[in-house]
C-alpha positions in Angstrom: 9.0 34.5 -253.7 10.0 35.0 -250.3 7.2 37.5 -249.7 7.3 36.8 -245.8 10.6 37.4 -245.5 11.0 40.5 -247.6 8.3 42.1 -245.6 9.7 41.4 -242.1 12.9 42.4 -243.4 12.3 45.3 -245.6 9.5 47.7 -243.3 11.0 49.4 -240.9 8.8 52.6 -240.5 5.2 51.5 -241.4 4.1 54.6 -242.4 6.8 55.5 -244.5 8.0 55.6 -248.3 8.7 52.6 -250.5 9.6 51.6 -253.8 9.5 48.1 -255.8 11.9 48.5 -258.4 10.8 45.0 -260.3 6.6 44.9 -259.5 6.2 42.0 -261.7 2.4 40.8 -261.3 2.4 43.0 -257.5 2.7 40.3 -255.1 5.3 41.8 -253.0 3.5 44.9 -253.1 0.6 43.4 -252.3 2.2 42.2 -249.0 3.8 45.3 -248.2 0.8 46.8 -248.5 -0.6 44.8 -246.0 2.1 45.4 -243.7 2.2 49.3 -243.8 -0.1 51.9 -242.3 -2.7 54.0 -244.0 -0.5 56.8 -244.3 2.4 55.1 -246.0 3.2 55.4 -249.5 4.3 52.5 -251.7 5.4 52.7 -255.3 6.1 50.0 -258.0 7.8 49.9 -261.6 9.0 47.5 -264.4 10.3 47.9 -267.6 7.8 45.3 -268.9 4.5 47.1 -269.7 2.1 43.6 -269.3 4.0 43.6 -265.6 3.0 47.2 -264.9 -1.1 46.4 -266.3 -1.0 43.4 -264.2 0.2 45.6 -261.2 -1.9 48.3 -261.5 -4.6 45.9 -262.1 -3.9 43.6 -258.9 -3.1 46.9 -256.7 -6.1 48.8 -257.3 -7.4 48.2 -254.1 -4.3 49.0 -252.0 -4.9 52.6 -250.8 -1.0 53.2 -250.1 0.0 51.8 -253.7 0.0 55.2 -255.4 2.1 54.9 -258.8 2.8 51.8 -261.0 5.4 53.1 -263.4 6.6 51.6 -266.7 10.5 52.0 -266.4 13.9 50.3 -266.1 15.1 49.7 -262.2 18.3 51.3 -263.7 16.1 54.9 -264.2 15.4 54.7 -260.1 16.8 58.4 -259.8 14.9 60.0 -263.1 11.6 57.9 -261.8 12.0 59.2 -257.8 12.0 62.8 -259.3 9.4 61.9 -261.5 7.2 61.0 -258.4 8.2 63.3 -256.1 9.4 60.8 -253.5 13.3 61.2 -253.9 14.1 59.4 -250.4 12.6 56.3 -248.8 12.5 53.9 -246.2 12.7 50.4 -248.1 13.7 49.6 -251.8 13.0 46.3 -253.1 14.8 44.6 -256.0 13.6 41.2 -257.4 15.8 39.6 -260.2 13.4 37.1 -261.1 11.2 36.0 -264.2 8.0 35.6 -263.4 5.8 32.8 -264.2 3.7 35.0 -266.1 6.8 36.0 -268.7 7.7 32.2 -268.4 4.4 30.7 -269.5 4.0 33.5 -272.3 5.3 32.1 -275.5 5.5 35.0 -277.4 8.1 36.4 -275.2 10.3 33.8 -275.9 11.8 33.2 -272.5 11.1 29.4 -271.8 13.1 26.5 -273.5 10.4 24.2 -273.0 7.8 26.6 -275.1 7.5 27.4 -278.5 7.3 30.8 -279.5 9.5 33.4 -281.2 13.1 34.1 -279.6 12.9 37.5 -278.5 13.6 37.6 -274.6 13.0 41.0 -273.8 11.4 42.5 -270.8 10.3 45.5 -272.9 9.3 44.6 -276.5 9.7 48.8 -276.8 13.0 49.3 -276.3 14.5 48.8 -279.4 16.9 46.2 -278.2 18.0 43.7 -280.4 16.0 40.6 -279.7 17.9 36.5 -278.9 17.5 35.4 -282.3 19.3 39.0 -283.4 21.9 38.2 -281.5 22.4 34.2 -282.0 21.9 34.9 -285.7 24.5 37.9 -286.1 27.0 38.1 -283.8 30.9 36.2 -284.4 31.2 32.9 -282.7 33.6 34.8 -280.2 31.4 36.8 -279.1 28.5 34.5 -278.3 31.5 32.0 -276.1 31.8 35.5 -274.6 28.1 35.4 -273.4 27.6 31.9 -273.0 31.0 32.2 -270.7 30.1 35.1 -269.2 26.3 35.2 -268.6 25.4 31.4 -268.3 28.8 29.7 -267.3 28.6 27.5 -269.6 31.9 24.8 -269.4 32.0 24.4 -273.0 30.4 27.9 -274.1 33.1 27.9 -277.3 31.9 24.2 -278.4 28.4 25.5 -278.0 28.8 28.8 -279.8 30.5 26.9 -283.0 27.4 24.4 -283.2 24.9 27.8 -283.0 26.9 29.1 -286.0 27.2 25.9 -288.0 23.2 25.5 -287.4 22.6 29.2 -288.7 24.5 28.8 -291.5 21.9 26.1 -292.5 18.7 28.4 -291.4 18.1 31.2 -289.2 17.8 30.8 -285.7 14.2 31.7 -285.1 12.4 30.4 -282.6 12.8 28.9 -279.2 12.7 25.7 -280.0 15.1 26.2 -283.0 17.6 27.1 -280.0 16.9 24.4 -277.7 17.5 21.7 -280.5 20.8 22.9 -281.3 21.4 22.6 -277.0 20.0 19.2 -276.8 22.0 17.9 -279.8 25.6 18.8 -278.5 24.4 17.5 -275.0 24.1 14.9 -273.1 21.1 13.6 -271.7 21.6 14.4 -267.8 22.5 17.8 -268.4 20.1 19.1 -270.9 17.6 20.9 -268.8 20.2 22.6 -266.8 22.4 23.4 -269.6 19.3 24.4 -271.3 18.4 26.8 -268.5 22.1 28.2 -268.3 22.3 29.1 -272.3 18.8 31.4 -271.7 20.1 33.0 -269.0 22.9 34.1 -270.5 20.9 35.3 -273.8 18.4 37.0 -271.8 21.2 38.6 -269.7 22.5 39.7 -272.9 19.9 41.0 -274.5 18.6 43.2 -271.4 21.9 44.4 -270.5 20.7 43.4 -266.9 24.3 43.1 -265.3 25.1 46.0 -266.5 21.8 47.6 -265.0 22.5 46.1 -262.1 25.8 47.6 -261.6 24.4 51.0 -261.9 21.5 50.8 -260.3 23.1 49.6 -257.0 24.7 52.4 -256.0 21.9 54.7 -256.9 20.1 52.9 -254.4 22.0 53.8 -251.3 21.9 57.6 -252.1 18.0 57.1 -252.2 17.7 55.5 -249.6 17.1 57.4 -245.7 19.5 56.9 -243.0 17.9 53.7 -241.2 15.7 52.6 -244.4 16.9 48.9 -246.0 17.3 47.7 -250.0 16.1 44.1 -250.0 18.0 42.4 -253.1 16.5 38.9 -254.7 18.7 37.3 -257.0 18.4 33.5 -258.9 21.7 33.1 -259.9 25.5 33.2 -258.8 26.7 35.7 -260.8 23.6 38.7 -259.2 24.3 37.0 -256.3 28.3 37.3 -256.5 27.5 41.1 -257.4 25.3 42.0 -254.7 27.4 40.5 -251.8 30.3 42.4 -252.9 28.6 45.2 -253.0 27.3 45.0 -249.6 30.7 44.0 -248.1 32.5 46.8 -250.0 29.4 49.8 -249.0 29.9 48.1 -245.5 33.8 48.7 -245.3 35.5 51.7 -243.4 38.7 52.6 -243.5 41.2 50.9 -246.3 44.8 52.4 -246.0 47.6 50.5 -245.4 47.8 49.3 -241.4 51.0 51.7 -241.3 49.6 54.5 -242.5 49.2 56.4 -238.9 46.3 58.3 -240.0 43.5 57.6 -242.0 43.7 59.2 -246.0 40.9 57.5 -247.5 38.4 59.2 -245.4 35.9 55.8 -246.7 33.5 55.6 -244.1 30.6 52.2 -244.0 27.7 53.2 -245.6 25.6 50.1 -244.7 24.9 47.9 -242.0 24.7 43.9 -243.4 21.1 43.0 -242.4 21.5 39.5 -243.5 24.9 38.1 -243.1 23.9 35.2 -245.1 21.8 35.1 -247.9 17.9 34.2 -246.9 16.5 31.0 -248.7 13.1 29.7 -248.8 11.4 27.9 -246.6 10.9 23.8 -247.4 7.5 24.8 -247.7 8.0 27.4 -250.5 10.4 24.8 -252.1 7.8 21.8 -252.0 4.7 24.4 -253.4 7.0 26.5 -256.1 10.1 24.4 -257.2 11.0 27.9 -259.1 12.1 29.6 -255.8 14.8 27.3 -254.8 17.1 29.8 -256.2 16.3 32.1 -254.5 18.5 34.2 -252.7 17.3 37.2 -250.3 20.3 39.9 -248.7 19.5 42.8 -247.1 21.5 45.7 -246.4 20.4 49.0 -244.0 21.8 52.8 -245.0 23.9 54.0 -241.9 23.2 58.0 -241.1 26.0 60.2 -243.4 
């Protein structure tokens, strides 16, 4: 999604370094590819291993693709050193699902699919899976991610019905999820409330806020004075998150007016690229209903 504008936006130096911190299937990396220079090297990872096959697989051909990596986007420093590339020009995050985790029912990511209720990106982690988490944890606790995660209005409402339901049978499956949703909802708002109570469980289960939070900062200090992180997110709350991050690494100076000289010594760090978030094109819309979510920002490293 938004594959145009992430490479107009994102290459600066086309022979330079570059890293894809969510590869997915490689269609942004494709792209890039396309827009760099021989001598350029690009690098890709994901923390779901079919992602990174699927990569590999659909870069083989792209001479300045040089490593697909299985890892979290949170391990950006540990992976860099891994590499040997500890400094580039352009770092790419994209928030998405990807219509290849969507249509897979085994992952357990669609509503609208069958298939066990496991929502993780990497099987091998040893998190605990949805239906762990809808089947164990206090009713408090899930309001707390349905609040939280989704922003669900009546997330406590919600949560009691999950634990009445579980009380009668485990919580299994995707569909055992989404008929507890569409029974304490009405009809115009199932789909979206539908959509909003995965997100928060997948959100949950990942950690992904969480990754997010770290992983922000980690970018900027691998980053080069004058190279750009290109941030897609699909929500408000990523969205909330990595505006406010911008605008705070973009901020000078914050003592007190009075104060006659400066004690903070907090200098700007970046340079808002995009001082409104990029949305697709009515064409992208119209051909991939998905990407109206969308939501591109870009931010550029100012020198130290």
């Amino acid at each position: 999604m938004l594959v145009a504008e992430v490479v107009e936006l994102l290459i600066g130096d086309p022979e330079g370094a570059y890293i894809d911190l969510t590869a997915g299937g490689g269609g942004h990396m494709k792209a890039l590819a396309k827009g760099l220079g021989r001598v350029a090297r690009l690098y890709g990872l994901d923390k779901d291993p079919e992602a990174v096959k699927r990569a590999r697989q659909h870069l083989a051909d792209c001479g300045q693709v040089k490593q697909v990596v299985h890892a979290a986007y949170g391990d950006l420093k540990t992976v860099a050193g891994r590499i040997g590339e500890t400094s580039y020009d352009g770092i790419l995050i994209d928030l998405g699902l990807s219509s290849d985790q969507l249509a897979d029912a085994k992952r357990g990511f669609s509503f609208s699919i069958d298939g066990p209720l496991d929502m993780r990106f990497d099987p091998g982690s040893g998190r605990p899976t949805a239906a762990e988490l809808i089947n164990s944890l206090s009713k408090n606790e899930l309001t707390a991610i349905l609040r939280d995660f989704g922003e669900v209005k009546q997330a406590a409402r919600l949560a009691g019905a999950i634990v009445r339901e579980r009380q009668k049978r485990m919580l299994t499956t995707t569909r055992d999820l989404a008929a507890v949703v569409k029974d304490h909802s009405p009809p115009p708002h199932r789909i979206k409330l539908s959509a909003r109570v995965f997100q928060s469980l997948r959100i949950a289960v990942n950690a992904e806020l969480a990754e997010l939070t770290q992983v922000l900062p980690d970018t900027l200090s691998c980053l080069k004075p004058g190279g750009r992180l290109a941030v897609i997110s699909y929500h408000s709350l990523e969205d909330r998150m990595v505006k406010r991050f911008f605008q705070e690494a973009a901020t000078g100076c914050i003592c007190p007016p009075k104060l006659p000289v400066c004690a903070c010594d907090k200098k700007p760090q970046v340079d808002i690229i995009t001082r409104r978030s990029v949305t697709p094109s009515e064409n992208e819309k119209a051909a991939n209903p998905r990407s109206r979510s969308a939501r591109l920002r870009v931010a550029q490293r100012l020198a130290s």
